[in-house]
Backbone as CSV, one residue per row, in Angstrom:
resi,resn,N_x,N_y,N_z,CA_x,CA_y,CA_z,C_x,C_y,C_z
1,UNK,-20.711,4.876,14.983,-20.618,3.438,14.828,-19.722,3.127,13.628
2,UNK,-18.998,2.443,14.171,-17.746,1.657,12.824,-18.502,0.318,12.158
3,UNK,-18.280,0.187,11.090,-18.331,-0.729,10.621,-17.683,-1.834,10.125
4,UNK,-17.910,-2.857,9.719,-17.077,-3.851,9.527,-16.385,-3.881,8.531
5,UNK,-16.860,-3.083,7.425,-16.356,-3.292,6.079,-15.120,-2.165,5.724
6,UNK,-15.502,-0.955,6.760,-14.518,0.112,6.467,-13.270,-0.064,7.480
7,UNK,-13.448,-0.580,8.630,-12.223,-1.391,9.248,-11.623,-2.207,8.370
8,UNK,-12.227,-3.287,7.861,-11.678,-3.885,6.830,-10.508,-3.290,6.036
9,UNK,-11.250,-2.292,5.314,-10.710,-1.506,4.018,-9.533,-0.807,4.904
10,UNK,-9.679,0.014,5.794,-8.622,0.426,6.852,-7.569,-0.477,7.031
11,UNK,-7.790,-1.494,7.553,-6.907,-2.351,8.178,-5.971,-3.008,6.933
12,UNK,-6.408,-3.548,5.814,-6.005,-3.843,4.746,-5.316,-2.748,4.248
13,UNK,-5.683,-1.495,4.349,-4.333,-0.518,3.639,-3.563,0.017,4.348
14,UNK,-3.485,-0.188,5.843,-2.065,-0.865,6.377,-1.386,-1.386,6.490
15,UNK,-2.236,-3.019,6.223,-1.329,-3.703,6.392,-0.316,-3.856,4.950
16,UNK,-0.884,-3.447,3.401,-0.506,-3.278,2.958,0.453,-2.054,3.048
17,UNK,0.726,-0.925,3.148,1.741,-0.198,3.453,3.080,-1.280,4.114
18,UNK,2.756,-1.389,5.160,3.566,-2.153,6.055,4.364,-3.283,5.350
19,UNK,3.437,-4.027,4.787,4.179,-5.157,4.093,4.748,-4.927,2.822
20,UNK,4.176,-4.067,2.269,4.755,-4.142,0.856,6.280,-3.113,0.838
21,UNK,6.404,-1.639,1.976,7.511,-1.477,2.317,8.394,-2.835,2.485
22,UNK,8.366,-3.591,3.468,9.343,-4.339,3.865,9.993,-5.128,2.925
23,UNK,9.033,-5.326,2.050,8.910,-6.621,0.762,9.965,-6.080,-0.263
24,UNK,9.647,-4.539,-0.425,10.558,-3.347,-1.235,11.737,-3.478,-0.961
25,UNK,12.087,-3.495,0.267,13.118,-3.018,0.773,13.902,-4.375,0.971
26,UNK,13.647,-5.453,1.136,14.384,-6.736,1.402,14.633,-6.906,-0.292
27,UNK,14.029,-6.662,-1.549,14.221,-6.708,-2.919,14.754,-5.420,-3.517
28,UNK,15.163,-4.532,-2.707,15.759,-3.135,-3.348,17.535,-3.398,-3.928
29,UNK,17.891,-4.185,-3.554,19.313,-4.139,-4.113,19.013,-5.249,-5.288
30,UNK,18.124,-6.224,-5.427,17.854,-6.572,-6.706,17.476,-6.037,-7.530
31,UNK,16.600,-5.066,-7.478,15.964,-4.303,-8.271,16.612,-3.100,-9.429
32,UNK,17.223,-2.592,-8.357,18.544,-1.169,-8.791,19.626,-2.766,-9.696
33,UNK,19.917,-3.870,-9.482,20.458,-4.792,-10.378,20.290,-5.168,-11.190
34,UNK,18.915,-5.007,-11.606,18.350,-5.879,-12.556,18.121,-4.655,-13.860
35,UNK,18.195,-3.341,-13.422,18.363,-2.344,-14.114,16.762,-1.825,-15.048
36,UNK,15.764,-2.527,-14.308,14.591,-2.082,-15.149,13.998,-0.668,-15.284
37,UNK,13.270,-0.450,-16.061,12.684,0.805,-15.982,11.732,1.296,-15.115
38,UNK,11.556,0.382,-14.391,10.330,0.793,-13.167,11.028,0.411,-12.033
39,UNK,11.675,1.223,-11.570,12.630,1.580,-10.471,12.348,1.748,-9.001
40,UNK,12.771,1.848,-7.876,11.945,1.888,-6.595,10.918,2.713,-6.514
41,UNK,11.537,4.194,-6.820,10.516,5.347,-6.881,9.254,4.918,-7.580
42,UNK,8.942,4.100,-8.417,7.766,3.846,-9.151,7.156,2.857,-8.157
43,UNK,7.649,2.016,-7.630,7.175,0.752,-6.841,6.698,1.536,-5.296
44,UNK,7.293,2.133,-5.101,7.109,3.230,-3.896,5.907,3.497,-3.993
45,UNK,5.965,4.044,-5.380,4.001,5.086,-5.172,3.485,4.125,-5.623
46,UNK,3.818,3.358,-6.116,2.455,2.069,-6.244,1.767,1.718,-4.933
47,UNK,2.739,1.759,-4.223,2.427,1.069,-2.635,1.545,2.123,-2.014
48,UNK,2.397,3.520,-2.200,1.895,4.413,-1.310,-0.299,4.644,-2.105
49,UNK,0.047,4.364,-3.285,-1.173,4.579,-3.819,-2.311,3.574,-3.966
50,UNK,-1.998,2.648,-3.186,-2.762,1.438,-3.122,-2.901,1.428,-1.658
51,UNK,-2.014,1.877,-1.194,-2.701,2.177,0.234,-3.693,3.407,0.841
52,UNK,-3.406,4.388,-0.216,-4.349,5.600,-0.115,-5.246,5.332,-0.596
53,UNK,-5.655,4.545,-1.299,-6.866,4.140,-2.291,-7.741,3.110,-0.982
54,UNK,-7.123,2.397,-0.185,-7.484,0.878,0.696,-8.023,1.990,1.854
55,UNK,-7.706,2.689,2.078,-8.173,3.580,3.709,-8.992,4.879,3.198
56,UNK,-8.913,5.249,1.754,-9.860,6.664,1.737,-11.435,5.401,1.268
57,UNK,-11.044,4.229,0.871,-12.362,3.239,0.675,-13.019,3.326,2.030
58,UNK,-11.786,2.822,2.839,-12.860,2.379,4.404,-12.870,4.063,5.192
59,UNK,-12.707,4.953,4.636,-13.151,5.868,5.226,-14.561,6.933,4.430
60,UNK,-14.562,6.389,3.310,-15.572,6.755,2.944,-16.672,5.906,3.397
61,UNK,-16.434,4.355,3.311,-17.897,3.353,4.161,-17.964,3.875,5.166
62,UNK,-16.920,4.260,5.924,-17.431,4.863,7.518,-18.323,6.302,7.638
63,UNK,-18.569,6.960,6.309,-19.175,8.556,6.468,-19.947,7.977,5.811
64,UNK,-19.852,7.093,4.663,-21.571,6.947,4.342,-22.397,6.221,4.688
């Protein structure tokens, strides 16, 4: 049985993946312009790590 809350958490760290790529990538030639120190590669694993964090949540509600 699934639950509601770990779908949730699932579904939310897709959709984050999903969106926050696109969001990256439509602002990537500003970014490399603007010359800051926190560069795609940093914004990358932010994403990627906020989405691993959003689905190992709703996959842990789903085992416990």
């Amino acid at each position: 049985m699934i639950y509601q809350g770990s779908t949730a958490f699932i579904g939310l760290g897709i959709y984050t993946f999903f969106s926050g790529r696109s969001q990256l990538r439509a602002q990537e030639a500003a970014i490399l312009k603007s010359g800051t120190r926190w560069g795609i590669g940093a914004r990358r694993l932010g994403i990627h790590g906020i989405t691993a964090t959003l689905v190992g949540l709703g996959v842990y509600r789903m085992v416990m």
